[in-house]
N, C-alpha and C positions, 0 to 999 in steps of 0.2 A: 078867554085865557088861551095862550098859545102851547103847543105839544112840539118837541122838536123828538118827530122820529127818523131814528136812526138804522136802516134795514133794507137787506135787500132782497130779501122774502116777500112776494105778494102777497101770498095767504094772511102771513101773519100782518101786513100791513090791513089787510081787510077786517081782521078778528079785531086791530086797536080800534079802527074805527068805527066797529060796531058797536065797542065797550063805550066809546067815550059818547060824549052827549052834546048837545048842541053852544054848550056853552067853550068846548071845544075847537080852536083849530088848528087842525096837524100840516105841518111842514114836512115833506118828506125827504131824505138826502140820505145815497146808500153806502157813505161813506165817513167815520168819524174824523179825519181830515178836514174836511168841509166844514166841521161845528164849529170851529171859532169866529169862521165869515159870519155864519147864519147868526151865531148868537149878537156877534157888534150889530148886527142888521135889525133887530128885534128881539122883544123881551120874552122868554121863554116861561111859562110856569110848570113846567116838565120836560125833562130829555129824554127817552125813551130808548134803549141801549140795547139791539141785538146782540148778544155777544158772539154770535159768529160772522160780525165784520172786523172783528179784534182779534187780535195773538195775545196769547197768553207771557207774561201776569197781565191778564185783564185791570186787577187795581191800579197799574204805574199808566196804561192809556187811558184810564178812567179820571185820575186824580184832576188832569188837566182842565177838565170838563165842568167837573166838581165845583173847582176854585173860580171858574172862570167870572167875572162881575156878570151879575142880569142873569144867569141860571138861578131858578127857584130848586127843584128837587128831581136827584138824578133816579132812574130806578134801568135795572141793568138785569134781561130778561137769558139767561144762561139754558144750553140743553142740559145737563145735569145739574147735580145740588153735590156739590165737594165742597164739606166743611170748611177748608182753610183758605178756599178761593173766597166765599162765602166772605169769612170774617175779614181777610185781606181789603174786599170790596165796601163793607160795611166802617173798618176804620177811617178808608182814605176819606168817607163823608157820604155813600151812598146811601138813599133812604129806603131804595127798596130792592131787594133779590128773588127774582121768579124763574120758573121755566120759559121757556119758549115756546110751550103746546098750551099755554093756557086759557083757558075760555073766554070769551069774552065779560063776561058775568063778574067771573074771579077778577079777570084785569082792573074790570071798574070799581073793582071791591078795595083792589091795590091802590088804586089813582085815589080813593075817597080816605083810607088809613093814612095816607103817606102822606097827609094835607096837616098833622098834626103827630103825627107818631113814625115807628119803621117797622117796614113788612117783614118778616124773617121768616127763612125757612123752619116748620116746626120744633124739626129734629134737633137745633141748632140752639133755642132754647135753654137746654142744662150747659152747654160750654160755656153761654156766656152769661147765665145765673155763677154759674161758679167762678168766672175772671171777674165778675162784681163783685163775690164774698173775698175774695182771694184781695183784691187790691182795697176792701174795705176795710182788711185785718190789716191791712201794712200801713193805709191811712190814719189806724185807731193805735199803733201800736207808737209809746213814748218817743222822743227824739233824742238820741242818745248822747250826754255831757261833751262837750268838744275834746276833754283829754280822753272819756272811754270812747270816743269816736271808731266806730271797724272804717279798715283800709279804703274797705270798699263803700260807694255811695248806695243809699236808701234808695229803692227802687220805685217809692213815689215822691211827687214833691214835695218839698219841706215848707210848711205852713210860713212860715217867714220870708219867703220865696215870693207868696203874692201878693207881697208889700211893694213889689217893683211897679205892681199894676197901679192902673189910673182907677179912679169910682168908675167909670162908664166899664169900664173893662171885669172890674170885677163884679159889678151887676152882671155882666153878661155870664159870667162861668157861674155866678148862680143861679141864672136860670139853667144854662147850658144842664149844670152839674141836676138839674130837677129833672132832665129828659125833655127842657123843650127846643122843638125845631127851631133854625135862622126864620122862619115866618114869624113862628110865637116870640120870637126876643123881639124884632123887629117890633112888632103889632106893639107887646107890651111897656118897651122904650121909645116907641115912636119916633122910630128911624125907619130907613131900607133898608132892605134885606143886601146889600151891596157893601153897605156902611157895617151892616154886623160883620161880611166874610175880610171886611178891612181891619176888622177889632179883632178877630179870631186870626191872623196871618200875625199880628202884632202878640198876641198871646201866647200861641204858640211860641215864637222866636223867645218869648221873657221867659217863659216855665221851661223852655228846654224837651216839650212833649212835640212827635210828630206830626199827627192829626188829632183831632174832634175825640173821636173814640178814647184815644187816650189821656186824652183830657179828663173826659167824664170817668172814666173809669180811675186814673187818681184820684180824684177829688173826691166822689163820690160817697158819703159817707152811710154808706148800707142802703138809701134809698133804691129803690129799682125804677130806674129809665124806662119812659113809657115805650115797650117792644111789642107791635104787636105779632101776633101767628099767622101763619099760611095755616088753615082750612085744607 
């Protein structure tokens, strides 16, 4: 499996590659510019994302990367944990958020969770327990008669809405909507994981949602999406 890191820290380049294991190999390049060569060049199963080679909103230089075909799972190593940078990174399709001082130990804790789930920071947690009950009350809540229709539109999508979708497609947003990763749809409809972020770029554009997150998070009917914790 290949590692595309992204840094231009030695240290920290040393602590990845102590985390990671043999089955492991990292590409190194200190520039996010650079990733869209390296990734046509070779198939990456991880991007590894300093965030002090990025300007902030880290999520709009992030997205890029995200979407790009042949990325597996991006994970985006931050000096602090700011809640709304956090969520920002997590909507556009990131699967993991860490520090930048972290252990090697932790890292490879990270690299093993994010192979099926997404790392978050602890704290972080109760916001987004509460935008799942939040968007699960609007999801459960009736659809209102076209004459009593309010001015304004329903702030998730309207169940009639994904009848635009194709069967492949809306297999996918049930998985999706269960918490599982572009691997696990993949693996479980036996496609690429290529072929799934082609079915999610089409999806998105029918339901009228921006990213992933808010996908699941419409749709989503009080289940909880497998998130896991930062330790």
């Amino acid at each position: 499996m290949g590692i595309l890191l992204i840094t231009q820290d030695r240290e920290l380049e040393e602590r990845c590659r102590r985390a990671t294991s043999a089955q492991y190999a990292i590409t190194l390049i200190d520039s996010i510019v650079q990733a869209p060569a390296r990734i046509a060049a070779g198939v990456y199963e991880v991007v590894l994302i300093d965030a002090e080679t990025l300007q902030r909103p880290y999520a709009e230089k992030v997205v890029g990367i995200v979407t790009t075909p042949g990325v597996g799972r991006v994970i985006v190593m931050t000096t602090d944990f700011i809640e709304d940078e956090e969520v920002a990174l997590l909507r556009c399709g990131v699967q993991g958020c860490c520090r930048r001082g972290i252990d090697p130990d932790s890292l490879r804790q990270v690299l093993t969770v994010t192979e099926s789930g997404v790392w978050v920071t602890r704290s972080l947690l109760p916001r987004l327990v509460t935008e799942l009950r939040r968007y699960a009350q609007q999801a459960a809540t009736p659809v209102t008669p076209p004459a009593q229709a309010a001015a304004e539109p329903l702030p998730s999508v309207p169940p009639e809405r994904l009848a635009v979708l194709t069967r492949r497609e809306r297999d996918i947003v049930k998985l999706l909507a269960s918490g599982a990763t572009n691997k696990k749809v993949a693996e479980d409809l036996d496609i690429s994981e290529r072929t799934v972020k082609g079915h999610l770029s089409n999806i998105f554009m029918k339901l009228g949602v921006p990213d992933r997150l808010k996908l699941v998070l419409y749709l989503n009917e009080g289940q909880r999406p497998a998130v896991m914790e930062r330790k």
